[in-house]
C-alpha positions in Angstrom: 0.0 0.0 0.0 1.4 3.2 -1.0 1.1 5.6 1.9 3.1 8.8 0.6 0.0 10.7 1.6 0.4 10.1 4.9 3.6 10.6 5.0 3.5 14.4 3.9 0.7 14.7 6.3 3.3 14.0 8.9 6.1 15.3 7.5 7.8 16.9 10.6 10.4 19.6 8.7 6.8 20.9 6.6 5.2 21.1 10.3 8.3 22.6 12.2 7.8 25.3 9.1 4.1 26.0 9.1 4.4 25.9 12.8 6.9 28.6 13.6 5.5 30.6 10.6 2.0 30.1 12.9 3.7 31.4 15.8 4.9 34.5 14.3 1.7 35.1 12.1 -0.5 35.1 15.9 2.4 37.1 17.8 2.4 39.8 14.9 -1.3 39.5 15.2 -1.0 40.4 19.0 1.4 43.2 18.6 -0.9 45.2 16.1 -4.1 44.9 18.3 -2.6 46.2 21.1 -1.3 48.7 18.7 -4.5 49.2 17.6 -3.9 48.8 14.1 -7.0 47.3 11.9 -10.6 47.2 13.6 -12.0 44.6 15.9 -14.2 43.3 13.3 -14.1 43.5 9.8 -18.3 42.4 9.1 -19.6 41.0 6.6 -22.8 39.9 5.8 -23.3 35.9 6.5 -24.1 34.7 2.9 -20.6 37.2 1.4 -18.7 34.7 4.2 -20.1 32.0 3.5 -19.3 32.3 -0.4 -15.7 33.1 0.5 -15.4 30.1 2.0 -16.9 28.1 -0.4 -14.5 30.0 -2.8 -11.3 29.8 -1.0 -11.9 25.4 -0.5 -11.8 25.4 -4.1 -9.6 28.3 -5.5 -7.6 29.8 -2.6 -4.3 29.8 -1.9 -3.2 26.9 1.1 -0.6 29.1 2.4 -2.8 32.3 3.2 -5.7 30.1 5.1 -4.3 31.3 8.2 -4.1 34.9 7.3 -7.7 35.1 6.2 -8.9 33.5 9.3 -7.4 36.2 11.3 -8.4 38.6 8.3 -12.6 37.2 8.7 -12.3 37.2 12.5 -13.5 39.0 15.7 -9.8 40.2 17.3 -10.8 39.8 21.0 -7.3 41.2 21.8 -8.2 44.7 20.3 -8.6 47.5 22.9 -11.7 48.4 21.2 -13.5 44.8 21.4 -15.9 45.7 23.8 -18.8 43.3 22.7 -19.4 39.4 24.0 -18.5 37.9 27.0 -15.4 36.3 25.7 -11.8 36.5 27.1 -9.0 38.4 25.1 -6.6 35.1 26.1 -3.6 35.0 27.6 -1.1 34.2 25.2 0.4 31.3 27.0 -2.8 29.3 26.9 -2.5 29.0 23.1 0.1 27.0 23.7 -1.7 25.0 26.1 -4.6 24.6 23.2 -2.0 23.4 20.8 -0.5 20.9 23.2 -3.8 19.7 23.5 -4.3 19.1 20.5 -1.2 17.4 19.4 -1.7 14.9 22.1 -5.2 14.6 21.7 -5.6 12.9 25.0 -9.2 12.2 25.6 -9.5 12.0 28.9 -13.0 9.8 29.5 -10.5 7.3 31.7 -7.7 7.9 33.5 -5.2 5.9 31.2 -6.5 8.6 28.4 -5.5 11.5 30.5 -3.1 10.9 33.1 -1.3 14.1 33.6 -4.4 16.2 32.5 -6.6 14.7 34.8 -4.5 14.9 38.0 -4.1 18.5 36.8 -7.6 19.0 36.6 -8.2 17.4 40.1 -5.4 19.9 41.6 -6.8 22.8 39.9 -10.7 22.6 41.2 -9.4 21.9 44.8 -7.8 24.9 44.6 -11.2 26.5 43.3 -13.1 24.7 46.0 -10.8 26.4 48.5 -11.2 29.7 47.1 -15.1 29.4 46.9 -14.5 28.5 50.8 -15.8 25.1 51.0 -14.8 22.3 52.7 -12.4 19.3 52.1 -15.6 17.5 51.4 -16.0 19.5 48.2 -15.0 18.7 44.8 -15.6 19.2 40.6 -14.6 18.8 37.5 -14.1 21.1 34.3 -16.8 20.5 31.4 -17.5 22.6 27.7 -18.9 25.8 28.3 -21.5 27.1 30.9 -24.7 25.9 29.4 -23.5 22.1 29.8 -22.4 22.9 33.6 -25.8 24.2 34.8 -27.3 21.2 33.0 -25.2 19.0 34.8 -25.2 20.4 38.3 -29.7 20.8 38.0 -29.4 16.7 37.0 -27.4 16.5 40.2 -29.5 18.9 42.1 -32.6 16.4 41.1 -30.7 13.2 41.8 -30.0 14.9 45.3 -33.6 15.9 46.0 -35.6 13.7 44.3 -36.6 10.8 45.5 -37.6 8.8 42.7 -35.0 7.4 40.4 -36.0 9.6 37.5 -32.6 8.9 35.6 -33.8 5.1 34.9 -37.4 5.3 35.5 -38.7 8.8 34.1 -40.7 11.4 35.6 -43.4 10.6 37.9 -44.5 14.2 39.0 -43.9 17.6 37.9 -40.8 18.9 38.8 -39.7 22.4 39.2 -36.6 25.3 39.6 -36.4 28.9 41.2 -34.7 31.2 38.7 -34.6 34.9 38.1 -36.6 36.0 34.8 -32.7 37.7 33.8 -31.3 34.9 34.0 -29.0 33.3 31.1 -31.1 31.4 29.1 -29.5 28.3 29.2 -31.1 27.6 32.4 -34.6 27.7 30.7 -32.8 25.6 28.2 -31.4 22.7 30.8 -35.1 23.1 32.0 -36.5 22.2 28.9 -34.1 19.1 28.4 -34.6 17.9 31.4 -38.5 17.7 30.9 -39.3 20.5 33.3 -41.6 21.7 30.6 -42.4 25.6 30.6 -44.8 25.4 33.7 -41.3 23.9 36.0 -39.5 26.8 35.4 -40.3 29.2 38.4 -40.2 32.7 37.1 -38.8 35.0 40.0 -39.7 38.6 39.2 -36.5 41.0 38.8 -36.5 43.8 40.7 -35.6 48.0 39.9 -31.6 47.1 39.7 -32.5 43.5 37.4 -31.5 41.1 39.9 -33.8 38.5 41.5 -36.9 39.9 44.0 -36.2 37.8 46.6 -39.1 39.2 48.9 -41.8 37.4 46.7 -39.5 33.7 46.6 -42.2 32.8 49.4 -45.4 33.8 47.0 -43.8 32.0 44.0 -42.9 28.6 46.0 -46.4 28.5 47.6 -47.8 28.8 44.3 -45.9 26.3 42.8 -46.7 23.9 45.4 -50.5 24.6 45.2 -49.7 23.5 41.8 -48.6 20.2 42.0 -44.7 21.3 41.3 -42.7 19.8 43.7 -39.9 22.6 43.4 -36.1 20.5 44.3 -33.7 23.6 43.2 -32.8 27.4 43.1 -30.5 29.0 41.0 -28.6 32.2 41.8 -27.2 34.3 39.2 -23.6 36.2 39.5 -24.5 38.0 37.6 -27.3 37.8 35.0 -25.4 38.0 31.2 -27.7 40.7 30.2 -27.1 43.1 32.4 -24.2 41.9 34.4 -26.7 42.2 37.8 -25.7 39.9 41.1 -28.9 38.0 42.4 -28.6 38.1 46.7 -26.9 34.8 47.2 -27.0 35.1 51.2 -31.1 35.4 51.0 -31.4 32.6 48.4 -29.2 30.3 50.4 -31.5 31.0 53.2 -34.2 30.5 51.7 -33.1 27.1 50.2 -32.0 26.3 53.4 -35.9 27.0 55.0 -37.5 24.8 51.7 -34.8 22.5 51.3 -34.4 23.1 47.9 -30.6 22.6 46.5 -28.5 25.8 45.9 -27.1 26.3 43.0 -24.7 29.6 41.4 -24.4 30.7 37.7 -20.9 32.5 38.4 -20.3 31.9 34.3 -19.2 35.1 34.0 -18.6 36.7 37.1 -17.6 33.7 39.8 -14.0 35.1 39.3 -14.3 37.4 41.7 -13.8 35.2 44.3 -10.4 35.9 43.7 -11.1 39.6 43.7 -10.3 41.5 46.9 -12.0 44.4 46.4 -15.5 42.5 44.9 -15.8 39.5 46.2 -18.3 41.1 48.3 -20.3 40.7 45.1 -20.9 37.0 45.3 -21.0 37.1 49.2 -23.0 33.4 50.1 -21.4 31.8 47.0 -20.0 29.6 50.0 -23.1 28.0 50.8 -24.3 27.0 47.6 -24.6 23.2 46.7 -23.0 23.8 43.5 -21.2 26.5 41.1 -20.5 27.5 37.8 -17.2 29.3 36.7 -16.4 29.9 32.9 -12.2 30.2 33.0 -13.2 31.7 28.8 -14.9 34.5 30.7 -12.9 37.0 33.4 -9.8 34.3 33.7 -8.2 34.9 30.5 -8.6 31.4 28.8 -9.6 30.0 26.0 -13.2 28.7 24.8 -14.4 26.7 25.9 -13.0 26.2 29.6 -15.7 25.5 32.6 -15.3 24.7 36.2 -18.3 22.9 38.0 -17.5 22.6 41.7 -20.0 20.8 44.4 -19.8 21.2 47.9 -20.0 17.3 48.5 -18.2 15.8 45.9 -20.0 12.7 46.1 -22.5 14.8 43.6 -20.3 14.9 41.2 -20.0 11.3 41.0 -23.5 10.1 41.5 -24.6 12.3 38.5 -25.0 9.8 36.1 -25.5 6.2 36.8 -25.1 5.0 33.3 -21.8 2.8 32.9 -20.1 1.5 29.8 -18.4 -1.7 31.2 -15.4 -2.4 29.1 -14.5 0.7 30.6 -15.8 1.8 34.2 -16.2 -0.4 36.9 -19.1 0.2 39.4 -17.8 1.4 42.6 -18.7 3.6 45.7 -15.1 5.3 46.0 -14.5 8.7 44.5 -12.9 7.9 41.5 -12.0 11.6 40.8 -9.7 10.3 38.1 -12.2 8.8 35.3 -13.5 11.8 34.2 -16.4 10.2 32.1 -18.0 9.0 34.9 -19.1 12.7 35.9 -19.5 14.5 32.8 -21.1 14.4 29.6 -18.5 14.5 27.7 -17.5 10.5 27.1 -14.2 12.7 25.6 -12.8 16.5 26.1 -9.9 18.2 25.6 -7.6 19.1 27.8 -8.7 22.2 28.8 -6.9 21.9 32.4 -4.1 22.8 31.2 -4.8 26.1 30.7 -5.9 26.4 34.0 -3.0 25.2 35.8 -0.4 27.0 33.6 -1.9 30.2 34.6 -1.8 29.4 37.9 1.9 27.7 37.9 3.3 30.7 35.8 1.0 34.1 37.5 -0.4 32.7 40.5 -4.3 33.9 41.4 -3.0 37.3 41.8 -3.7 37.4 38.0 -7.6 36.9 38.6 -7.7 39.2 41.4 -5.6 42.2 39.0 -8.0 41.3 36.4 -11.4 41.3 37.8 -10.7 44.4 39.3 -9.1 46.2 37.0 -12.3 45.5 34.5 -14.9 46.3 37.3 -13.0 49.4 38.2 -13.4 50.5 34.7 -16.9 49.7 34.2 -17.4 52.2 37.1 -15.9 55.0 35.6 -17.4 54.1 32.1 -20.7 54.4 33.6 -19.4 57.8 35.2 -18.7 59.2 32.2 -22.0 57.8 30.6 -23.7 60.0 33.4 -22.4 63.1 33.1 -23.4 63.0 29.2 -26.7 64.9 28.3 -27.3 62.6 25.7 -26.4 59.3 27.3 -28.2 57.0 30.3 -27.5 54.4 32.1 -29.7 51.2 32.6 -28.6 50.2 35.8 -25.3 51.3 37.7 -22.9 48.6 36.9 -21.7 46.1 39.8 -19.6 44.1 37.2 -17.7 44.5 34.1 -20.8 44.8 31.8 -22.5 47.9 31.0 -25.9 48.9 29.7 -26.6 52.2 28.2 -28.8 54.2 25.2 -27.9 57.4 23.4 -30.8 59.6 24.3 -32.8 62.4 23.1 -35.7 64.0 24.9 -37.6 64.8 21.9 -38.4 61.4 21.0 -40.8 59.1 21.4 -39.1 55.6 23.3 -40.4 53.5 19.7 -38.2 55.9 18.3 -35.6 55.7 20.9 -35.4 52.0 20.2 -35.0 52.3 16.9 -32.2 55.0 16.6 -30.2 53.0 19.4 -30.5 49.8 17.2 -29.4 51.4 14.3 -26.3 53.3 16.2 -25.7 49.8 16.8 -25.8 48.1 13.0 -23.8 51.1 11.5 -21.3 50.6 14.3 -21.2 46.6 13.3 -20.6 48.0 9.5 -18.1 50.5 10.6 -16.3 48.0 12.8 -13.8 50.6 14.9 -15.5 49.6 17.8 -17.1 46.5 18.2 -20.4 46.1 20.9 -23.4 44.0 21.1 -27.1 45.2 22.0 -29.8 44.0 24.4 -32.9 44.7 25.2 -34.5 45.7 28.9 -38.2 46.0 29.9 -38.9 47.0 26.3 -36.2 49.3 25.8 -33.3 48.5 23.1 -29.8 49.2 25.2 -26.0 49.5 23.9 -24.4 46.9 25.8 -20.4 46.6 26.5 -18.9 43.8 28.4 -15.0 45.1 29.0 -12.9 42.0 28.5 -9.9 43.6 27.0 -7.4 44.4 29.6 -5.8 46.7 27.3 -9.2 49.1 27.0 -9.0 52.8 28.6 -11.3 55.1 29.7 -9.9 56.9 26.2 -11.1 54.4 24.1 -14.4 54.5 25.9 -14.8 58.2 26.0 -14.1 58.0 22.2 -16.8 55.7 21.6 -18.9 57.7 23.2 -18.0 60.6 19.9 -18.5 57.8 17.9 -22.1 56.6 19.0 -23.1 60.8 18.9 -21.7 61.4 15.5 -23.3 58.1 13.9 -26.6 59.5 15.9 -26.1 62.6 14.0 -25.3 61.0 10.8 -29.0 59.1 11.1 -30.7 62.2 11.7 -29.0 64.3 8.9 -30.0 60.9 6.4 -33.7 60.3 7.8 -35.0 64.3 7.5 
């Protein structure tokens, strides 16, 4: 068999080549978004990139593929990527990603991923302990936030429900707590889980968009008269939208008082545990049953890098009792090292690497500078905001997102809404700044989540000058 094919696929001096040519392609890359050279985005509309593609499969040339994807891009790393909640990475971790894949180390048993799963077991004690629970507690490191809350709510029923849904099915209506700001994936984990529309418990937001917990009382008692027998509550810190911090001490209370299992969306902002100066923020994040922490988010890492860490770790393991037997054997002890016994993933990357190397090389000093350097400028951001006549806030910011609308008294808020969300496409078209859009209680908002650690209060009062001369620019083209 002639396997020449193969053979240039692993040619080593052709990879050495592409490699360090790689290297110095994403390290030029770096140096001219912090120099602010090129945009953040360069947009185009999805059928013109989809055509390019199509195009450059057949046509292009191999040895630009790399250029064009950072060409077709959103450059997270630019000071003026103020959009989605998504790290601008440190650079060590693509390393980390590209050891990861090389080895390709699976990691559903422990003789798949010996060194990355001791590394992952090191690196959520060490989140456990910062959280403040016990020696009892325990995790693991999954894809992404959405499969995390999943995951902990099936533990959360296991916990508290007494029939064996997982091998029997549903026998009653089952229901969750939740704020109506909340990140949708929780409706979504809901849904999968059979919850149905009705077992999601709707808690009321209050003025500042976080959770009402005076009326959790009203809502269980409802519920209950119902036929919902509610098993969990889930705090937000904070809700994606608006980057608002549900009151974890009342919830935990409260779950406490109905028995109901605890559990903490910290995807974004669960980093400030390491934060001195906020960790008041997520104040009763210690008592919760379980938590979320996206290291993709405010840790600097790449997509898509999860922590979900239990109090009792014995949660983690009893999860799923499902059991392929040419490779697990059914046992009581914590086997912390077989990593599909606990998540969905049969396989995942190594993603504790980049976890660990951050730690190993910066220490969690590096979170704490972080965190607070991007809530610190949210604050004066919003400052600024204020002391604009035609600028308002949503909501004073207690994180690093912030919410605001260009404003004119003189018009109507269906106008309002419109103007703000077409400040919003011609800034997309423009791409000098790139930010996303939301809406609140009906009214369209700007929305800026500050990931960049290189972003300055310059860049932000200039984006301000942008928004009022593309407002003017509208108003000069609708008259």
């Amino acid at each position: 068999m002639d396997n020449s094919y193969l053979n240039r696929v692993f040619d080593l001096p052709e990879y050495r080549q592409n490699g360090h040519r790689l290297i110095d392609m994403l390290a030029e890359h770096l140096a001219r978004c912090l120099q602010q050279k090129g945009k953040p985005i360069n947009w185009n509309l999805p059928e013109e990139e989809l055509y390019f593609w199509e195009d450059f499969l057949e046509n292009g040339n191999k040895e630009d593929f790399f250029q064009e994807v950072l060409n077709r891009t959103v450059h997270t790393h630019h000071p003026k990527y103020v959009g989605h909640q998504v790290a601008a990475t440190a650079p060590l971790t693509a390393l980390t990603g590209m050891v990861s894949s090389m080895l390709n180390n699976g990691m559903a048993v422990y003789e798949m991923g010996m060194s990355p799963s001791a590394i992952e077991r090191v690196v959520t004690d060490k989140i456990c302990e910062q959280i403040g629970f016990k020696e009892s507690a325990g995790g693991f490191l999954t894809s992404g936030g959405t499969l995390a809350n999943l995951t902990a709510l099936l533990s959360a029923r296991k916990a508290k429900v007494a029939h064996d849904i997982w091998n029997e099915g549903h026998t009653e209506p089952l229901g969750i707590m939740v704020c109506e700001e909340a990140h949708y994936c929780i409706d979504r984990a809901a849904k999968i889980m059979g919850l149905g529309k009705k077992g999601i418990i709707k808690i009321p937001a209050s003025d500042t968009f976080s959770m009402d917990v005076s009326t959790l009382d009203e809502h269980f008692v409802k519920a209950s008269a119902n036929g919902i027998k509610v098993f969990a509550i889930v705090g937000s810190a904070p809700s994606t939208a608006t980057g608002a911090h549900d009151d974890l001490e009342a919830i935990a209370e409260f779950a406490v008082k109905k028995n109901l299992w605890f559990h903490v969306d910290g995807a974004h902002g669960g980093a400030a545990i390491y934060a001195k100066k906020y960790r008041h923020l997520v104040s009763g994040i210690e008592k919760a049953d379980s938590v979320v922490i996206d290291g993709h988010k405010m840790m600097l890492m790449p997509t898509i890098t999860t922590a979900l860490l239990f109090k009792n770790k014995k949660h983690a393991q009893h999860t799923f009792s499902q059991k392929a037997d040419y490779l697990l054997n059914d046992s009581d002890e914590d086997e912390w090292f077989n990593s599909g016994k606990k998540t969905f993933e049969c396989t995942k990357t190594m993603m504790s690497l980049h976890w660990y190397v951050l730690l190993k090389f910066y220490g969690e000093r590096l979170f704490d500078e972080f965190v607070t350097r991007q809530y610190d400028l949210a604050r004066s951001f919003a400052d600024l905001v204020k002391e604009h006549p035609h600028f308002e806030l949503a909501i004073e910011p207690s994180s690093n997102i912030l919410c605001f609308r260009y404003w004119q008294g003189n018009r109507s808020k269906k106008e309002l809404n419109e103007l703000n969300a077409e400040i919003r496409q011609e800034l997309l078209d423009d791409g000098e700044y790139y930010l996303v859009q939301t809406r609140l209680k009906g009214i369209h908002y700007l929305r800026t989540t500050l990931m960049n650690p290189f972003t300055t209060m310059e860049h932000l009062g200039s984006l301000l000058k942008k928004i009022e001369e593309v407002a003017k620019t509208i108003a000069e083209k609708n008259r």
